[in-house]
C-alpha positions in Angstrom: -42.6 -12.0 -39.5 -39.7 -10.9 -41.3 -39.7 -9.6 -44.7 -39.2 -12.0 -47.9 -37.4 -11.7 -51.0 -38.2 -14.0 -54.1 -35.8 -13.6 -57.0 -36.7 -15.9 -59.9 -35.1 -16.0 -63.3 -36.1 -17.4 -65.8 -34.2 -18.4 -68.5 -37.1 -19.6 -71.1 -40.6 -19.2 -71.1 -43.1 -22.4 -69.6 -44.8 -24.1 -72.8 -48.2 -23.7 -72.4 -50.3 -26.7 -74.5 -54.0 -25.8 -75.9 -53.8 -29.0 -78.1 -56.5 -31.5 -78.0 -56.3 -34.2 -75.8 -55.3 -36.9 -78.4 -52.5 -34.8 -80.0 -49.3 -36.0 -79.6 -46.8 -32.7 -78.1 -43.4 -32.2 -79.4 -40.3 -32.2 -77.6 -38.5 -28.6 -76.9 -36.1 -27.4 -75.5 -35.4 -26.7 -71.5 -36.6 -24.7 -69.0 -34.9 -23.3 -66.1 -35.7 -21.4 -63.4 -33.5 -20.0 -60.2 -35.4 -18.6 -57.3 -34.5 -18.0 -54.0 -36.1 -16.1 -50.3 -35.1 -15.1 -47.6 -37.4 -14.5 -44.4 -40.4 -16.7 -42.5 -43.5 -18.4 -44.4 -42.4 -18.1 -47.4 -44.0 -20.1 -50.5 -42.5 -21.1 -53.7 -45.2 -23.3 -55.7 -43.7 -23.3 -59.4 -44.8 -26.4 -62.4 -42.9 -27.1 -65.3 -44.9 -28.7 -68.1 -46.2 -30.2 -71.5 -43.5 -31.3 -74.4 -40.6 -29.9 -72.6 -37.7 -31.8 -71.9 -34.7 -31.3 -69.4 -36.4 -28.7 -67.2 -34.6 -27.3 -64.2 -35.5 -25.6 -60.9 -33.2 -24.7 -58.1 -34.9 -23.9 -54.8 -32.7 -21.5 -52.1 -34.1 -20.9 -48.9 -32.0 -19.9 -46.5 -30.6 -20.0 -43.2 -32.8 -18.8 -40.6 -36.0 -19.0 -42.9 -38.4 -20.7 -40.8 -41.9 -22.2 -42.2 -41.0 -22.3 -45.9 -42.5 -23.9 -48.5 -41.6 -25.2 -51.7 -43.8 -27.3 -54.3 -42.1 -28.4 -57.7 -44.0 -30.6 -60.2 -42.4 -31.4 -63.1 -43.5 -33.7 -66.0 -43.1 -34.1 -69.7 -40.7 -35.9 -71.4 -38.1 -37.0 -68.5 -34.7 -35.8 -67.8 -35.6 -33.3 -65.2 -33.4 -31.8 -62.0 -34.8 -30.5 -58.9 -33.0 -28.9 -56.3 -34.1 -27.7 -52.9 -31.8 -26.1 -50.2 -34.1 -25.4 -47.2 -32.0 -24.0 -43.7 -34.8 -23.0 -41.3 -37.2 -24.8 -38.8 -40.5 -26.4 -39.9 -40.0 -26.0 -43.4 -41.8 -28.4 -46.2 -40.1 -29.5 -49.6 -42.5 -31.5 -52.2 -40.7 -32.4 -55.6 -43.3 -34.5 -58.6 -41.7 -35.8 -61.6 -43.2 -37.5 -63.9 -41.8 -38.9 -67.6 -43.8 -40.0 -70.3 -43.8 -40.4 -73.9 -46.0 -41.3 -76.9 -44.5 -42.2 -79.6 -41.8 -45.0 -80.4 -39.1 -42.7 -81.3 -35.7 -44.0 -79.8 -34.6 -40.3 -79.1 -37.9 -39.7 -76.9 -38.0 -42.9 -75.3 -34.0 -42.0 -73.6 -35.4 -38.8 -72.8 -38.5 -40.1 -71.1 -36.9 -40.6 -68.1 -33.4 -40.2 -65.7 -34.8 -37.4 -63.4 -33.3 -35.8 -60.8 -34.4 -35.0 -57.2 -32.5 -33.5 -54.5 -33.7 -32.1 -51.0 -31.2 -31.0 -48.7 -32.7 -29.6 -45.2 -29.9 -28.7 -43.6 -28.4 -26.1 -40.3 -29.5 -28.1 -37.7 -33.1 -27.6 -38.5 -36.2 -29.4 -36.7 -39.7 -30.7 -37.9 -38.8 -31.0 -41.7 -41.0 -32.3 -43.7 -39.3 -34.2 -47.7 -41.7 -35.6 -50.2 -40.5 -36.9 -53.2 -42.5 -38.9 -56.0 -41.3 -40.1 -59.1 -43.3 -41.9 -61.9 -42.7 -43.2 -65.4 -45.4 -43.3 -67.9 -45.8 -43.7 -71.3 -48.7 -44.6 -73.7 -46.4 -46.7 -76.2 -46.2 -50.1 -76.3 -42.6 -50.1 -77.2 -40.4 -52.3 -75.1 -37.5 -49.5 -75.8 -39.2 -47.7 -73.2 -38.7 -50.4 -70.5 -35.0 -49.5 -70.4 -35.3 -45.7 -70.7 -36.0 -45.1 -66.5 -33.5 -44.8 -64.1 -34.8 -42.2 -61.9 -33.1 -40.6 -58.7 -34.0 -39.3 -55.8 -32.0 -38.1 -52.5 -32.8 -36.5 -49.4 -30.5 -34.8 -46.5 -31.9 -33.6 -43.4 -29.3 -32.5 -40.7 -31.3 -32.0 -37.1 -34.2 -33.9 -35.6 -37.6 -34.9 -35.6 -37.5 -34.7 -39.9 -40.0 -36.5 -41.8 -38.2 -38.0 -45.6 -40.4 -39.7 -47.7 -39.4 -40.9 -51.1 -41.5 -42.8 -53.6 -40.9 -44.2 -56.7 -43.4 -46.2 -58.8 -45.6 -47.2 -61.6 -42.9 -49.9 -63.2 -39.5 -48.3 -62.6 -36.4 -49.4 -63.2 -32.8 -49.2 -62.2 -34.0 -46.2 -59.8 -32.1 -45.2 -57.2 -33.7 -43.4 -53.3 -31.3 -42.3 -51.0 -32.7 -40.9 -47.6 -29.5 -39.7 -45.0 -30.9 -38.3 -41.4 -28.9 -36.9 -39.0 -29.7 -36.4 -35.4 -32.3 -38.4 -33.5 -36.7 -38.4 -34.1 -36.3 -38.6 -37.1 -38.8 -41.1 -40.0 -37.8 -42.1 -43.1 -39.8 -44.0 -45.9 -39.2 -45.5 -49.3 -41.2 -47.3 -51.8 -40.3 -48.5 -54.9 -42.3 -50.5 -57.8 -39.9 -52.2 -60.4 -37.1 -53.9 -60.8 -33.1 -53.5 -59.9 -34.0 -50.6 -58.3 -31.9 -49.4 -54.8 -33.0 -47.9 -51.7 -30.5 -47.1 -49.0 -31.4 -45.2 -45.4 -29.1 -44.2 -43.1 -29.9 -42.7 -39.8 -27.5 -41.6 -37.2 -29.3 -40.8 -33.5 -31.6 -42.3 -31.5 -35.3 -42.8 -32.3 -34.9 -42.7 -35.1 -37.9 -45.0 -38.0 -36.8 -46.5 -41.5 -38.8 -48.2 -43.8 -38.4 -49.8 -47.4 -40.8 -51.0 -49.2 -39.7 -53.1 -52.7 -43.5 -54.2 -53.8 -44.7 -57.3 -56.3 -43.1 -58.1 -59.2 -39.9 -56.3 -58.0 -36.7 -58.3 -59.1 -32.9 -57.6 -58.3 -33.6 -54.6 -55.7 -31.2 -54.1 -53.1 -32.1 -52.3 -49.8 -29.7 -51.0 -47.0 -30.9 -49.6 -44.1 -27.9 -48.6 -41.3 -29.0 -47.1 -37.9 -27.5 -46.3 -34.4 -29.0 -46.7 -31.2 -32.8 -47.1 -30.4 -34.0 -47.4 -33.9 -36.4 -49.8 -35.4 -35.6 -50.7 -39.2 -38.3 -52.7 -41.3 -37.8 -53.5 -44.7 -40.2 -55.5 -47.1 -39.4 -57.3 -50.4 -41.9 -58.8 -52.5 -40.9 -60.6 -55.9 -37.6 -62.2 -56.8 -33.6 -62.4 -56.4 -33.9 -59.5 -53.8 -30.9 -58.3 -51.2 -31.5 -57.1 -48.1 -29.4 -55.7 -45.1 -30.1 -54.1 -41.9 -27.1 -52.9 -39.9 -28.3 -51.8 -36.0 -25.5 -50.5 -33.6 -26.3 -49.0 -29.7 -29.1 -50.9 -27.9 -33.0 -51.5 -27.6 -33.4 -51.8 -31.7 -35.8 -53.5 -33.9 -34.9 -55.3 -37.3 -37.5 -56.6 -39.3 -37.0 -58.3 -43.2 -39.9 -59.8 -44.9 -39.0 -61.1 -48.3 -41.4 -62.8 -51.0 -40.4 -64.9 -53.9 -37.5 -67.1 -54.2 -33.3 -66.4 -54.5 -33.2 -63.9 -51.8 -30.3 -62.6 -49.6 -31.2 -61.1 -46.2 -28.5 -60.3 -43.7 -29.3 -58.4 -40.4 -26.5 -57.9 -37.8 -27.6 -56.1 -34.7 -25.1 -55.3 -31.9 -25.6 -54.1 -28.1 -28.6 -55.4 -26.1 -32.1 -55.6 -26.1 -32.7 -55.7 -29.7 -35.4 -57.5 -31.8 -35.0 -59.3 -34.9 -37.5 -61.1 -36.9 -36.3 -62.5 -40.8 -39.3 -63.5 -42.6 -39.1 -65.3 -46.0 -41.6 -66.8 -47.9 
């Protein structure tokens, strides 16, 4: 095993919170924190948390670096960025972020939300695994809040057999997944819960798995999914005034929309032979 280097700075100290459970934290300022390795099986696990708002963490791992792993959780009061660079084989990014806010102050309810997720596996790597979750929470009943998400999430993997998973829930709005995959083996999933949220996937191999899921009470999403050669694409709306699109080039593909509600758009072009398509709408 070769020898690994962490290097973390950190440019302000991780609030810690001993309030009681009821108390209501205050906003501060932002963390931010740098760290990069070099070498096999290496393991950043790292959480930034409690009334801080705008935190930061870039992830380096670099090229060569095979069976890394690196866990980030952030939560707070929204606004956070997350960066992974991962160039080895077998290597596992997991990104959290959560927003919330309690109180029905204007400022805190923009803040509460609008984070930032980016995993990039890149240098023809193979067996990658992405995970990222986004959430919106807040105990106010303030309808301010409703408008304050906007969350987004992306994930590159260059090379094959990759797993991307991308999930974004618990009433979002206006988020944005974006899932690109590169070579061929390759799965990629995203699931949303809100409204006028987008999901795109685009895959270019063979073999390659999409999925979208927009679930119940989602309005005005839009979901993409393009794909060459001996893919299957599924994607599944559930709600209102949805768009849909599947876009299938090569041969021996499988499109499948299922759509829920009422004022729906579903296209699904296939071209070569063999392929499958089923529309469903309801």
């Amino acid at each position: 095993m070769k020898s690994m280097k962490a290097t973390l700075f950190t440019l302000s100290a991780f609030l810690l919170m001993n309030s009681p459970a009821f108390a209501v934290p205050t906003p501060t300022g932002s963390d931010e924190a740098y760290i990069t390795q070099a070498g096999d099986n290496g393991t950043v696990t790292t959480s930034q948390t409690a009334g801080t708002i705008k935190n930061k963490i870039t992830v380096n791992q670099y090229k060569n670096s095979d069976t890394e792993t690196a866990d980030i959780t952030q939560s707070g009061y929204g606004s956070h960025v997350a960066k992974v660079v991962q160039k080895g084989q077998s290597d596992k990014a997991t990104v959290e972020q959560s927003g919330r806010n309690d109180k029905a102050d204007i400022t805190q309810e923009r803040d509460a939300d609008q984070n930032t997720a980016t995993i990039n596996q890149a240098a023809d790597s193979k067996g990658e695994t992405a995970t990222i979750t986004q959430q919106g929470g807040s105990l106010n009943t303030s309808l301010i809040y409703q408008d304050g998400k906007k969350d987004q999430a992306t994930i590159s993997q260059t090379g094959s057999n990759h797993n991307a998973t991308i999930n974004q829930y618990v009433d979002s709005n206006g988020e944005i997944a974006t899932i690109t995959q590169t070579d061929s083996g390759n799965t990629a999933t995203i699931s949303q819960d809100g409204v006028a949220d987008q999901a795109t996937i685009t895959q270019n191999g063979a073999g390659n798995t999409a999925n979208i899921y927009q679930y119940v009470g989602a309005a005005s999403n839009q979901a993409t999914i393009t794909q060459a050669a001996n893919n299957t694409a599924n994607i599944y709306q559930h709600g209102s005034n949805h768009g849909a699109t599947i876009d299938q080039s090569g041969d021996n593909n499988t499109g499948t929309i299922d759509q829920t509600g009422s004022y729906k758009v579903a296209s699904l072009p296939q071209s070569g032979s063999g392929n499958t398509a089923t529309l469903t709408q309801h």
